[in-house]
N, C-alpha and C positions, 0 to 999 in steps of 0.2 A: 472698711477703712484700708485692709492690706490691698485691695482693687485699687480702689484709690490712687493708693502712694503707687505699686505698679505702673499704672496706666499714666498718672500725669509727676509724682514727685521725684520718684529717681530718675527717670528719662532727662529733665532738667539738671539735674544735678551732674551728670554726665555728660550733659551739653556745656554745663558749665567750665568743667572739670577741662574735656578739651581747649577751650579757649583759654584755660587760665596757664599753658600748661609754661610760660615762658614766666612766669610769677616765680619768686622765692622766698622763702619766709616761711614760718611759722603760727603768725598773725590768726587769728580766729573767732566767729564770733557764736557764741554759744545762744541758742534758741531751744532750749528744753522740747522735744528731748534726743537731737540731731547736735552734733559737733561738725563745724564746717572749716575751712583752711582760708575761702574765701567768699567775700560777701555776698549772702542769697537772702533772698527771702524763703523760708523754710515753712510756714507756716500752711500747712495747705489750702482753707478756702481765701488765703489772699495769694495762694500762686495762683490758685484757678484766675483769678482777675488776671494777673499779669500774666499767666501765659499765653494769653488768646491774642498777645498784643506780636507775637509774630516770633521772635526770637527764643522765646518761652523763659528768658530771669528778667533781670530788671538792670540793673548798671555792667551787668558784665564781668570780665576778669576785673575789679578794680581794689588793690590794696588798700586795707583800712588806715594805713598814711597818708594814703593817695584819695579818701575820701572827705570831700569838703564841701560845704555849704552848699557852696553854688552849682553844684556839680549832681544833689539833690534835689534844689530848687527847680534846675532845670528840666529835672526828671519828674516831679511834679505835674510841673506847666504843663509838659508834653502828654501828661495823663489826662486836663483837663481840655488841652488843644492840640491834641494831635498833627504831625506835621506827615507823618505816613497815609500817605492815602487809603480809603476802607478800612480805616482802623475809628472805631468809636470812641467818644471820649467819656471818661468816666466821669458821675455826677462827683462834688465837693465833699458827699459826706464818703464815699467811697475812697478818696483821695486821704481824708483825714483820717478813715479806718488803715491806711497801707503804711501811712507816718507815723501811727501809732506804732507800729510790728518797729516798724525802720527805728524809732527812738526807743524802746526797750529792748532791742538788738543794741544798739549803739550803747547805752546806758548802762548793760552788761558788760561791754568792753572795756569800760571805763573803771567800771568797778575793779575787772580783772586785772587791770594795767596794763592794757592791750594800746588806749589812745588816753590822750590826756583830758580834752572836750570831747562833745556831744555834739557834731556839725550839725545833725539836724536841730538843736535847739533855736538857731536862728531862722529856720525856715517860715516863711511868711506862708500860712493853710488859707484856700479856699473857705469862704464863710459855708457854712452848710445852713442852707435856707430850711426849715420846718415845713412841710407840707401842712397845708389846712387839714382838720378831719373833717370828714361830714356824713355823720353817723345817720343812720334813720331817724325819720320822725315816727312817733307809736301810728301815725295812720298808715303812712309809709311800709311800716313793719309790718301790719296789719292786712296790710297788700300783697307782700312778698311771702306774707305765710300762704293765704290762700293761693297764689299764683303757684307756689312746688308742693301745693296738694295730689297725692301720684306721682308725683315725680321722681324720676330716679335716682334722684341724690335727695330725695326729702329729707330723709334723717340726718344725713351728711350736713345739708346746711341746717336745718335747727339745731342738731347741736352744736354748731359751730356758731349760732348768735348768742344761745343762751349759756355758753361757756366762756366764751371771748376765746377759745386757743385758736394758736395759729393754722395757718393750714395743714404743711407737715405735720405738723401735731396730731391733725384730728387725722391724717394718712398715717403716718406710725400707730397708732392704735394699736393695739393687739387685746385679744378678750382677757389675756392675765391682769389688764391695767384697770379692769375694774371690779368692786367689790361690792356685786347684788345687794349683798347683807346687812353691809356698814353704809351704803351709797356713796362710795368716795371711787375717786376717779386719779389714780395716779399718772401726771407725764412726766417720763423718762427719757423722752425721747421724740426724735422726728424723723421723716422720711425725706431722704433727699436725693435729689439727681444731677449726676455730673456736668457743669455748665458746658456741654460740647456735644456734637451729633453723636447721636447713639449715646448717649452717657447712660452711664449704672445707674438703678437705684443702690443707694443702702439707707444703712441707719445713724445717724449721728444726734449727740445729745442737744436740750432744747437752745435756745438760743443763748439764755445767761451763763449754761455750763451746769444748772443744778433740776434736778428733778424737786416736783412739786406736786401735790395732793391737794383738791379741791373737793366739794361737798356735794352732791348734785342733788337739785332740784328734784323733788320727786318726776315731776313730766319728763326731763331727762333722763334719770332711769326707765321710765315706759318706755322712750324713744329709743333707747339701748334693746332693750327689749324685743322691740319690735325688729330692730336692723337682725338678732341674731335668729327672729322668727324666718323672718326674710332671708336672711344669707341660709339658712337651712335649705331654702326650697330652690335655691342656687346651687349650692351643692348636689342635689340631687340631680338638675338641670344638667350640670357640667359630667358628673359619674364621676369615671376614673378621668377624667381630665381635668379635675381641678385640683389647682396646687395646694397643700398647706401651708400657709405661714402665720394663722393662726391670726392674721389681720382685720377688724371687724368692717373695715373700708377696703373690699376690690372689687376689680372687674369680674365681668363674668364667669374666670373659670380659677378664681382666689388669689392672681396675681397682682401685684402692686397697682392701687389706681393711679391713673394717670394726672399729674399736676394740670394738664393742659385739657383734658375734659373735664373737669372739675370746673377750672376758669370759666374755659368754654361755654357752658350748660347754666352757669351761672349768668353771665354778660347778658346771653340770649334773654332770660329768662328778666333779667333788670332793666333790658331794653323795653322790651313790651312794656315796662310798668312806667317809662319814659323817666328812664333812669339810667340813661345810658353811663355816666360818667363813677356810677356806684364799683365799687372794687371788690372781691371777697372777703381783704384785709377790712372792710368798713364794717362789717357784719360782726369782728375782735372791737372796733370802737363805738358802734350800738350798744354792746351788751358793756363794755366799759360805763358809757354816760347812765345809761338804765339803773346799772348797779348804785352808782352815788345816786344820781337823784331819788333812787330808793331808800334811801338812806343807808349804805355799805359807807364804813369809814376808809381812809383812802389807803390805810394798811391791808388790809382784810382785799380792796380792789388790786394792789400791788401785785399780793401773794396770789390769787386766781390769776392774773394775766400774768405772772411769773417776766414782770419789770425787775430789775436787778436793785432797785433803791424806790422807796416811798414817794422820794423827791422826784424820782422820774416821771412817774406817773403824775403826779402835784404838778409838773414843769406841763405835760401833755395836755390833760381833762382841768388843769388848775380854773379855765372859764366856766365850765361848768359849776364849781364852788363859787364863784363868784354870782353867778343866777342866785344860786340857792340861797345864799346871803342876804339879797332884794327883794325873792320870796317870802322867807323868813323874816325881812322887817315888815314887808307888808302882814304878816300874819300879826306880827307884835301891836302893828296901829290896832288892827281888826278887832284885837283883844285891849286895847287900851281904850278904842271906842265903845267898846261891848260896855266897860265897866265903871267910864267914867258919867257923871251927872250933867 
């Protein structure tokens, strides 16, 4: 994190800082746990979005009196349609994730007696469309196991269907996160890399903000098992050139795997099975549908996929409960017919 802020959050702030330098006032908008004089976005993984957009802030030197409605909206727009050429536009849910920072920014000022409204309350958001899931089917699954038999992310991807975590997730690993004895698997954490050439890895926590314990399947712990048989003989491979970090997912000589060989190795590997359009986040909504249709209640699926609310998950896989409901009456006929004369 102090790489981080280095490399991309104080450099902006100084950019900012110059530009603002004909500004006067006092005016401030507090974003825990940065105190600023004038309007930024402070948060880092929603600077990274916005500094890649050229000038590295977002509206500029602009006084929180001097910020209004439309003066937002338009900065929106322009996130969704870009008028800078080679600049990309950001999807709707990415838009609605940046409005969120900007109205509980604002909404603190308001509290403070900094502004009297909230300009962005009136702003019109982007609908954020739901992507379809389309999880495997069990032959499908059944395919894809035998296809990364040998492979060398074998364990990487089965434990990554029969877990649901995310990918980071299953790359921040470290062998203290699990516990042989009790078979629990704690994530704290993920691995992640600077949206920019050459960016860092580090570590940041998982996505909702909270660490989570799950149970594992005994075939999972084997497959644990096996990676740390395997990374043994890795080590010995690499000598003195392999790193520590104590990760049970790296490259050849213990450094960070790579997000984009992972992908890579995977795509390849679904193509063949002419499955080209399959993702490795689909492999977190295979083991989601599997779980309920197995009969996991949808708290118990929440808390493994470490969703922020029950209802989240109920909003996502809620079709799948609807299957199991037309199942479940057909089973009721089958039984009504078993028993009636």
């Amino acid at each position: 994190m102090e790489s981080l802020l280095k490399r991309c959050f104080f450099p902006v702030l100084r950019k900012l800082e110059q530009k603002a330098k004909h500004l006067t006032g006092s005016a401030f908008i507090v974003i825990s746990p940065y105190r600023l004089r004038y309007f930024a976005l402070v948060i880092p993984a929603a600077l990274f979005v916005v500094s890649q957009r050229g000038d590295g802030f977002i509206l500029g030197a602009t006084k929180l009196e001097d910020l209004q409605t439309p003066l937002i909206q338009r900065f929106y727009n322009d996130l969704l349609k870009p008028k800078k050429p080679g600049v990309s536009p950001l999807s709707p849910k990415t838009v609605r994730c940046i409005h969120g920072i900007f109205h509980s920014a604002l909404s603190k000022a308001v509290q403070v007696g900094l502004i009297r409204t909230n300009p962005s309350d009136a702003c019109e958001l982007p609908r954020a469309v739901r992507k379809e899931i389309v999880p495997l089917e069990d032959e499908q699954i059944t395919q894809f196991l035998k296809a990364i038999e040998g492979h060398t992310h074998e364990y990487l991807y089965k434990i990554a269907l029969f877990t649901g975590m995310r990918e980071g997730e299953v790359l921040g690993l470290t062998w203290d996160c699990i516990d042989f004895k009790r078979g629990t698997l704690v994530i704290r954490r993920q691995l992640v890399r600077e949206r920019q050439k050459g960016g860092e890895y580090h570590f940041s926590t998982p996505k909702n903000g909270k660490m989570r314990v799950i149970v594992l399947a005994p075939t999972v712990i084997e497959l644990f098992k096996a990676q740390r048989a395997k990374q043994a003989l890795m080590m010995m491979d690499a000598g003195k050139n392999w790193e520590s970090h104590n990760l049970i997912f790296t490259n050849p000589t213990g450094g960070y795997l790579s997000y984009r060989t992972v992908y890579d190795c995977f795509k390849r590997v679904v193509k063949k099975l002419g499955l080209p359009n399959t993702r490795f986040h689909d492999l977190r909504h295979t083991y989601a549908v599997a779980a309920i249709k197995s009969g996991d209640d949808i708290k118990t699926v929440q808390e493994n996929l470490g969703h922020a609310t029950a209802a989240f998950t109920l909003d996502v896989y809620g079709h799948v409960t609807d299957q199991m409901k037309h199942v479940s009456a057909n089973r009721m006929e089958a039984f009504i017919s078993s028993v009636s004369c």
